[in-house]
N, C-alpha and C positions, 0 to 999 in steps of 0.2 A: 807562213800561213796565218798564222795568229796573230791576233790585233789588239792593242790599247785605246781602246776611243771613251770618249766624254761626249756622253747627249745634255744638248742645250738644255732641254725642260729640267732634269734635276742636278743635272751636274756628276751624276754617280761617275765613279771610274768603273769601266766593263772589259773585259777578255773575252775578243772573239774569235768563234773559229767559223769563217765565211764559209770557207770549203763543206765539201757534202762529204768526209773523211772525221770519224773520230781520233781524238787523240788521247793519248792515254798517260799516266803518270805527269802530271803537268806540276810544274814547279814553279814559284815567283816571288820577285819583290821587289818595292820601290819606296823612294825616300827622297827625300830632297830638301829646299829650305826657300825661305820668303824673306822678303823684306819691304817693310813698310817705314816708309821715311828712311828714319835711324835705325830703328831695329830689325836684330835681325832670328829672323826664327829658323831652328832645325830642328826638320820633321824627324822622329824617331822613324828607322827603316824596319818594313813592315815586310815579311817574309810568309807566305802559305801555301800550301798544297791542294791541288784536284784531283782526284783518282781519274776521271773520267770528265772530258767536254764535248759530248756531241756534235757530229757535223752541223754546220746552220745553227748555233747558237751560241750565246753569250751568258757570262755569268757576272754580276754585280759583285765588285769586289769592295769598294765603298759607297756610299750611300750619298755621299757629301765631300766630294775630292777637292783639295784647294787648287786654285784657278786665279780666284779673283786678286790676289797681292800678285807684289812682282816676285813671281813663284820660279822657279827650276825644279826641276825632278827627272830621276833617272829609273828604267823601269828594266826589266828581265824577266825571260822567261826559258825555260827548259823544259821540254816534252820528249813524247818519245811516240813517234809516227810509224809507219810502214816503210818509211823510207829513212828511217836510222833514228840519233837523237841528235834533235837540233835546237840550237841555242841564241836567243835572239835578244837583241838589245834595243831600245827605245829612248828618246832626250824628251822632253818640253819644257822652253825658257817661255814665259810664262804664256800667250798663244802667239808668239811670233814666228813658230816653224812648224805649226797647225796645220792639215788641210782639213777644209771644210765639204764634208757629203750634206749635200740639200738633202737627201733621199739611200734610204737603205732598207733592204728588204727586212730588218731584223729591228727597226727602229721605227716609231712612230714622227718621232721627231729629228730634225736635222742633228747630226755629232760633228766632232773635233775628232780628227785622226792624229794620233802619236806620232811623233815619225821616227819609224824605224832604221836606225844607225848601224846595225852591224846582223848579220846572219849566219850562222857556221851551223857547220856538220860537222857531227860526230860519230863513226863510226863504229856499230856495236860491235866490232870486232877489238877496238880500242877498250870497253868494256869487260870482255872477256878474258883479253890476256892479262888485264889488272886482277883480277880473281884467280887465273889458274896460274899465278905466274907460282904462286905459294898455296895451293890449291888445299892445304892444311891450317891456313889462319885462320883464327877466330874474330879477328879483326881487323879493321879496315887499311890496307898496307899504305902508309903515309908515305912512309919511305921510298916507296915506287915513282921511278921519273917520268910515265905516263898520267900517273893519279896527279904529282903536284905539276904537268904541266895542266889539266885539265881544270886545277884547285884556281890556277892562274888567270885562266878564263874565265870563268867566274865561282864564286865560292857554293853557288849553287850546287857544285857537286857534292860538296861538304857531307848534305843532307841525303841527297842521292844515293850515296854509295852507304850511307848510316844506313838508312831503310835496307839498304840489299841485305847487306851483312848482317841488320837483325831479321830479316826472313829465311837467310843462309841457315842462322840458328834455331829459328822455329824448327825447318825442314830437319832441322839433327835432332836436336833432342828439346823439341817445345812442341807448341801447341799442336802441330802441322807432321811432328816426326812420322805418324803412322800413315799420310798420306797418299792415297791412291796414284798419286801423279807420280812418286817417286818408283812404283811398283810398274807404273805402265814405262815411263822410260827404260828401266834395268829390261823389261820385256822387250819394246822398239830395239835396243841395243843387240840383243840376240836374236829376232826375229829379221832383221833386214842387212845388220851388220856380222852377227854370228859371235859377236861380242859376251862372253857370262862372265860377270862382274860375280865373287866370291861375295858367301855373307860373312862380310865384316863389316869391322866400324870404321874402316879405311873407307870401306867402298860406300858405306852411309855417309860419310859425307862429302864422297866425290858425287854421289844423287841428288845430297840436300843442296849443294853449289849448284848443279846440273839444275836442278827445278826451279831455283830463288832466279839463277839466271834469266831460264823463259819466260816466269813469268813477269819479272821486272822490264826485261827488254822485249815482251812481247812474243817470242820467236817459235817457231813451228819448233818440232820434235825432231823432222829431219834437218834443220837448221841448227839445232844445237848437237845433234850426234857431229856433223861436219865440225864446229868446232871442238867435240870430245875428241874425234879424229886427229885430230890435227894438235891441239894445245895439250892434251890430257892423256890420252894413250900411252 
């Protein structure tokens, strides 16, 4: 869904999301190097985050993206949609595997299309069982063969899964521990499942996992008791 393009009038680098679908937790970075003549230049790789990109729109991510040397660069992106998390990969050797839109609804001016090299799914069930596999850690299980084949893919998850595990621990005992969210799931859990979770600190932070979860991947309430069901029970 998401796109890499370069408008002609100023050259910015832009991330778009065409589609009429928001995407949420969006992740990226790209780097690459030049060469003019003899020399040769590398670009330091430049890594950020978006909470939120609206359907039908685009965000300026430089202002002034190198183009004009004989440039290469390699670009990533990691979101997370309604339909899972997906993970996409982009090339440009300097514009010789460009395509060019005369006309876009979201541009004034004609752009350079990145072209996109690689596209995967991720399923957030893949997600889930990397968290509850130790459902008591405090941090981010390296050691797990789903997390480093995922690390494999790209390192983007690095960061990924750092943000979960620090809203895991808000939800326990930071900012977020007294949260509403965690009171309505332990509720959902007894009202539809017939589930009562004891008050401990066990079962605190089987909620704060339970809540970093949906809210990181998105997921409805009965979407995450199916996987309480199933991985965590």
């Amino acid at each position: 869904m998401l796109q890499f393009v370069i408008p002609k009038e100023k050259y910015s680098l832009c991330l778009v999301n065409p589609g009429k679908k928001d995407v949420q937790e969006v992740y990226l970075k790209y780097g690459g190097h030049a060469v003019d003549g003899t020399i040769f230049y590398d670009f330091e790789p430049i890594q950020m985050q978006l909470e939120l990109l609206y359907g039908e729109s685009y965000a300026i991510l430089e202002d002034y993206h190198a183009w004009d040397l004989d440039t290469t660069f390699f670009y990533e992106v990691l979101y997370v949609s309604e339909d899972g998390i997906i993970l996409k990969k982009f090339f440009r050797k300097n514009l010789d595997n460009v395509s060019i839109a005369e006309s876009h609804p979201l541009f004034t001016t004609s752009i350079w299309e990145v072209e996109e090299t690689a596209s995967e799914y991720i399923n957030a069930e893949d997600i889930v069982q990397i968290v509850t596999n130790d459902i008591y850690a405090s941090k981010v299980p390296t050691k797990n063969s789903t997390y480093r084949y995922l690390l494999n893919r790209s390192d983007l998850f690095k960061q990924f899964f750092t943000d979960l595990y620090e809203e895991i621990d808000s939800f326990y005992h930071g900012d977020h521990r007294y949260s509403k969210l965690k009171l309505d799931f332990r509720s959902f859990l007894y009202t539809q499942y017939g589930l009562q979770l004891e008050s401990s600190e066990e079962s605190e932070i089987i909620l704060s996992n339970c809540v970093a979860i949906m809210r990181k991947l998105h997921l409805s309430q009965t979407q995450m008791a199916e996987y309480f069901m199933e991985y965590i029970l």
